[in-house]
Structures are given as C-alpha cells and as structure tokens.
N, C-alpha and C positions, 0 to 999 in steps of 0.2 A: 236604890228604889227600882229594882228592876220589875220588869212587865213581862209576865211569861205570854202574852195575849201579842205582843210588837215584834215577836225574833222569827226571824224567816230563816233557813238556810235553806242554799242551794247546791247542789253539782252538777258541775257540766264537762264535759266532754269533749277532748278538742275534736275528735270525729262524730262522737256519734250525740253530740246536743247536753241537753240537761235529760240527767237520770233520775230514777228514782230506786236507788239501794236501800235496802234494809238499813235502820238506825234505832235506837233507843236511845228515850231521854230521862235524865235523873237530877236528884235534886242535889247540890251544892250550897255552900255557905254564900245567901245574897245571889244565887241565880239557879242556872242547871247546868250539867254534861252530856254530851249527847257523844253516844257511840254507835258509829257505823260495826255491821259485820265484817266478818272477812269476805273480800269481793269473791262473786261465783269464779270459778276456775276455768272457766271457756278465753276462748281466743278474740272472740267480738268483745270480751270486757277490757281487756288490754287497749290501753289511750292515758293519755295524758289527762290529769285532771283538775281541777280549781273547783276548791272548797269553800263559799263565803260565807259569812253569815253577819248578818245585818240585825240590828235591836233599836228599840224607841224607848226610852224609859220612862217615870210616871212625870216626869220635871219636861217630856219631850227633846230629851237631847236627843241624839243620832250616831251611833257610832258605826261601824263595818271594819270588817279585817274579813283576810283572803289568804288562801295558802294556797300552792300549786304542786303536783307530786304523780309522779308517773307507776303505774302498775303494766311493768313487762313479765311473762312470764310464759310465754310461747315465742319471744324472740321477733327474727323479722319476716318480713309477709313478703313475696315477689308477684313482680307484676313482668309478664312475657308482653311485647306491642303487636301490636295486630298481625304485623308480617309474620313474625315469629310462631305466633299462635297457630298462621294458614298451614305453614310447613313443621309443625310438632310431629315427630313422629313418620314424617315422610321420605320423600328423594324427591332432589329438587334437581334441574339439567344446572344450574349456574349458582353459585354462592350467592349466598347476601350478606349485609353487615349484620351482627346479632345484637338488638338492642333491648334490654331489661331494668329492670327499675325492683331495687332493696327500699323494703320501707321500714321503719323502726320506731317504736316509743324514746327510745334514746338513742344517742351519738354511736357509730361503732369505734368501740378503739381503735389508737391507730396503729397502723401499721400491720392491721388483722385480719384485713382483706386478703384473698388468695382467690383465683381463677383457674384449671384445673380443664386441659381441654382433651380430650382421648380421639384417637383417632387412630380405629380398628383396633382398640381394645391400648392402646402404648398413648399413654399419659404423657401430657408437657405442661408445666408450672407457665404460667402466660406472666409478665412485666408491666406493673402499671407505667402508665405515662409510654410501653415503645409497644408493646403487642396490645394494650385498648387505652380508654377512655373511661375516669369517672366524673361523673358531674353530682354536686353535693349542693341539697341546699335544704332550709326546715330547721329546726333546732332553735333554742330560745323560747319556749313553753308549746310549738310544735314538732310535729313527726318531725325525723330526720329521710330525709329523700337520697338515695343515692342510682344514680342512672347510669349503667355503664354500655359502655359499646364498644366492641369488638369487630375491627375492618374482616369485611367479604377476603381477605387474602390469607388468613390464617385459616382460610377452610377451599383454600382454591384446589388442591391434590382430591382424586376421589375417591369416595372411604364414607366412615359412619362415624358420625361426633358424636360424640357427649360433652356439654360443659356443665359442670359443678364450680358450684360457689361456695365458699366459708370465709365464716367472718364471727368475730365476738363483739359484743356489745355489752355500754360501759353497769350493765343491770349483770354483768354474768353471764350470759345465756350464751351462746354455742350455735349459731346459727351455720345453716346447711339449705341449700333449694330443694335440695333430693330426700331430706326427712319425711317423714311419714307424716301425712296431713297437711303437707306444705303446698303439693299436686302444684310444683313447677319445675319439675322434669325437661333438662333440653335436649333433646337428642333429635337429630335427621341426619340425613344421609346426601351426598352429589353424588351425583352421578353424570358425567357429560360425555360416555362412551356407550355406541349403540352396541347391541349382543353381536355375536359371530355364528356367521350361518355358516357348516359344511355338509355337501352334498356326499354322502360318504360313502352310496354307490349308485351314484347319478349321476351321468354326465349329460351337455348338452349332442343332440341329435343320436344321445344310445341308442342300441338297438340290442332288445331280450329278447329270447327265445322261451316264449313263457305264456301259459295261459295266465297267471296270476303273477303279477311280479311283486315283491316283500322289496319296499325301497324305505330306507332307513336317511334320517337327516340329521344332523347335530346342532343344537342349538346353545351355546354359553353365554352368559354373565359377566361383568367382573362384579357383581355385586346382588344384584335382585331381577331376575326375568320375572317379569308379570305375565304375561302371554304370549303364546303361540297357535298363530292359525295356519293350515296347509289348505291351498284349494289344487283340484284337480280339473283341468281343464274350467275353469270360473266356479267351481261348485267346493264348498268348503268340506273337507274329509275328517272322518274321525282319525287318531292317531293314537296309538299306544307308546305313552312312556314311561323311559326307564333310565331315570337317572336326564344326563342331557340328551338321552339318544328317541328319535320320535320315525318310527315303523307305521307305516299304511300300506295297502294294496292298490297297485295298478293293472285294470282287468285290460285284457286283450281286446284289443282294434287293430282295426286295418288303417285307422288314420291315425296320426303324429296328435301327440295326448303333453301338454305342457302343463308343471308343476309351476304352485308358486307359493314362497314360504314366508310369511309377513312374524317377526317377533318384536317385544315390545316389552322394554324393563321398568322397574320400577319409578324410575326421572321419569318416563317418558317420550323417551329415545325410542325411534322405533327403526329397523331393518327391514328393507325387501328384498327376496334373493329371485331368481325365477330359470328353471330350467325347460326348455322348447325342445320342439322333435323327437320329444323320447316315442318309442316305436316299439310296443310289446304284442307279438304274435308268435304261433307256430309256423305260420305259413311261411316258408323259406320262398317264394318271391317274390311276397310281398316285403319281406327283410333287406331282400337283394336290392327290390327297387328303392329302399327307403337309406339302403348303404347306400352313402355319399363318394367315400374312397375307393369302395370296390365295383358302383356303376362309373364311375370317372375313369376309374383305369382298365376297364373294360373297353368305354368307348373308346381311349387313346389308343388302344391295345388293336382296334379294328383299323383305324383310321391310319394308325401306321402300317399295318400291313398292306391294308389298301392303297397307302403312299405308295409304299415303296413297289408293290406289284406292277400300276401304272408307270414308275419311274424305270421298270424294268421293258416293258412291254412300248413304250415310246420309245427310250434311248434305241433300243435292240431295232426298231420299226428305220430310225433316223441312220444308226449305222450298218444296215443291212443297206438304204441308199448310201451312203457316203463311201461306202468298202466297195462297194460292187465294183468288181471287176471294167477297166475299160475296154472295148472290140477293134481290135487293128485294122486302122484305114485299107483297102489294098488299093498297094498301086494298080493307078491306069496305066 
C-alpha cells in the first residue's frame, strides 16, 4: 500500500549540511527507485554522506532506513596554524615548532604517512613518534583529523626548509601537500646570522689624496641580504652594486667625513659597521695635520731634539763650573 505523496529522502553532509544533488525517481513493482547522479567532480563535494529515507504508507505505518558512504576523490585537504601561515614563505631569526593538520574523508592507511624535510635543497625521511608527533582523531562516520607537529629543533641549523607530506588513504588516492590545488606548500627559511660587512678600502682615520675618492664596501649573506644602506657623514648615499661589492664617492673636505654602513637580511638581522676620520683632499697640509702617525712623530722628533739640546747646554753650563780649574793660595 504504498504512498508516493509520504517518502521524503534526505542527504546530508557531514561538513557541508543537507544537499540537494540531482536524483530521479521511477516506478517499481508496489513503489519507486530513486537514482541520484554521479556527484559533481569538485573538491567541496567530497564528505562523508547519509542517505535516508523515510515513507508513511496508506494503513499509516512508519518505516526509515539510512545508509552512510563516503565520496573521496581529491584525497586530503591541509590545514597550516596560524604561526606557520605568518612565516610561509619567509625567514625567521629563531625556529618554531611546525604544526599542521591532514584532514580526510577516510582513515589513512597505515603505515603511509612519510614526512619529508629538505634543508638547502638535501632531503631527510623524519621518524614518527622520535623526529614529530601525530595526533589522530574523527573516523566512525566523520572526517579523519590527523595533526602533526614537528619540534623547533629539527630546523635549529640555518638554511631554507621544505617539508612535504605523503600519505594514502584507505579510498586509493595518493595524497601529497605540494599537489597542485592543494596551496599548502611549507617552505621558510632561519636565519639567526647577521650579514658581514668589509671595508675593502677604508680604514678608520685614512687619509686619500683625492679630489674624489671611489670607496668600495662588501657586504655578504649567508642566505638572503634584504638591504643595504650607506650614509655619508649622516646623509644616506647612493651606491652602485655589483655583485656583493657596493662603490660610492667621497668628495673632498677639509674636515674628517665618517662613513656608516647599516645591512639587513632577510630574518631580520641587522648589522652596523661605521668608519670615522677618513680625510680626502689634495691639500698635502691639511693631510699632514690630519696624519695622526706622522704629526705624533713629528712632534716627538722636535721635543727630543729639544731635549736633548738643553741637556747638552746645562750639563756643558754645570761642568764648565765643576772642572774649572782651582787658583793657588800664595803663601804669606
């Protein structure tokens, strides 16, 4: 006695609610068939799903039946946590732990997990249970959650990571983070060494002989220089470079003209170098006055002479008295 006016069916979603797919219904002996399509092929349709359907017949009985059944077919989704998110892609001065979260329509097989961490391009297979952590939970007509984390000390050396994840799951599929359309890529960089500054023909209190002086500085990495500033005498300079090597002009004065050379890598790390008293002119006395070595031993150079002149002209003064000659008493 059935009632085609009493049958409801439903589906719903364990993420995304009750849907509404394409279905058609047909007639059977003493009721109907009702056939859904094949689900659209996107990645939002993927979910776990329960199918019921409920009928009232003409006598008013009640019946319901349910089935439950999952459609994977893009595998598992990753989810990066907010820290990990901040530093995607970047350089950080200090490690952090790296924490991520595998989500799935189904269990992943066991034993299918692999971790996968590069560092400067030389790959190492990471150990569940001694190099991270997973945490598992969902499954039983929901997603399966797997949450792993990875201690700050497998990224304490500084270099540029990569971690990759694979894993299968028990639908088939082939799961990867780094797949195309996946867009959870791990990759950043530590860095906790500031850059090296050398002055490579500067020293401090030089002195050039030079209407224009061409003064060259070096600046290296070990991984990513973000910038470079020179100021000259507090005024920021332009610099031509090439390669690490960074050339600007220092114009002639008569006053002591100080360099100062601020670089900054990609962490964040930043260096100050700073060189004083340089002294660029033609004028040979104002070079002289500004020569430290060669006015100091100038003035020793006087002062000893002058010593020693005086010590000639006293002693010679002392024993011209003490030698003189004495005058014989004459006897009375």
């Amino acid at each position: 006695h059935y009632d085609s006016n009493n049958v409801n069916i439903t589906l719903v979603g364990a993420n995304q609610g009750q849907v509404n797919y394409g279905s058609g219904a047909g007639d059977s002996n003493n009721g109907q068939t009702i056939t859904y399509s094949d689900f659209e092929h996107t990645a939002e349709v993927d979910d776990i799903y329960t199918l019921t359907a409920t009928i009232t017949d003409m006598a008013g009985n009640n019946f319901e039946d349910s089935i439950t059944f999952s459609v994977n077919r893009f595998g598992s989704n990753y989810e990066l946590d907010d820290t990990l998110k901040e530093i995607q892609g970047k350089y950080i001065k200090e490690p952090i732990d790296v924490v991520f979260t595998e989500t799935n329509v189904n269990t992943l097989t066991d034993g299918s997990s692999k971790i996968v961490v590069s560092t400067n391009g030389t790959p190492k297979t990471l150990t569940a249970g001694s190099d991270y952590q997973v945490a598992n939970a969902g499954g039983g007509g929901s997603w399966s959650r797997y949450t792993y984390t990875i201690p700050k000390d497998v990224f304490d050396a500084d270099g540029t990571y990569i971690v990759s994840v694979y894993s299968e799951d028990t639908a088939g599929n082939v799961n990867e983070n780094d797949a195309e359309g996946k867009d959870a890529e791990i990759t950043f960089g530590v860095d906790g060494t500031a850059s090296v500054i050398s002055m490579t023909n500067l020293e401090e209190n030089g002195n050039y002989n030079a209407t224009s002086y061409d003064a060259t500085v070096n600046v290296s990495d070990n991984l990513v220089l973000d910038d470079v500033s020179i100021e000259l005498n507090g005024e920021k300079v332009e610099a031509k470079a090439s390669n690490d090597n960074y050339t600007f002009s220092i114009p002639e004065s008569t006053d002591k003209q100080t360099v100062t050379v601020v670089a900054t890598d990609a962490a964040g790390n930043s260096l100050t170098q700073e060189v004083s008293g340089i002294v660029v002119t033609t004028n040979a006395f104002v070079r002289f006055l500004n020569n430290t070595r060669a006015l100091v031993g100038t003035i020793v150079g006087v002062v000893a002479v002058g010593g020693f002149t005086a010590f000639i002209v006293i002693n010679g003064g002392i024993g011209s008295l003490r030698f003189r000659p004495k005058k014989e008493k004459k006897n009375k």
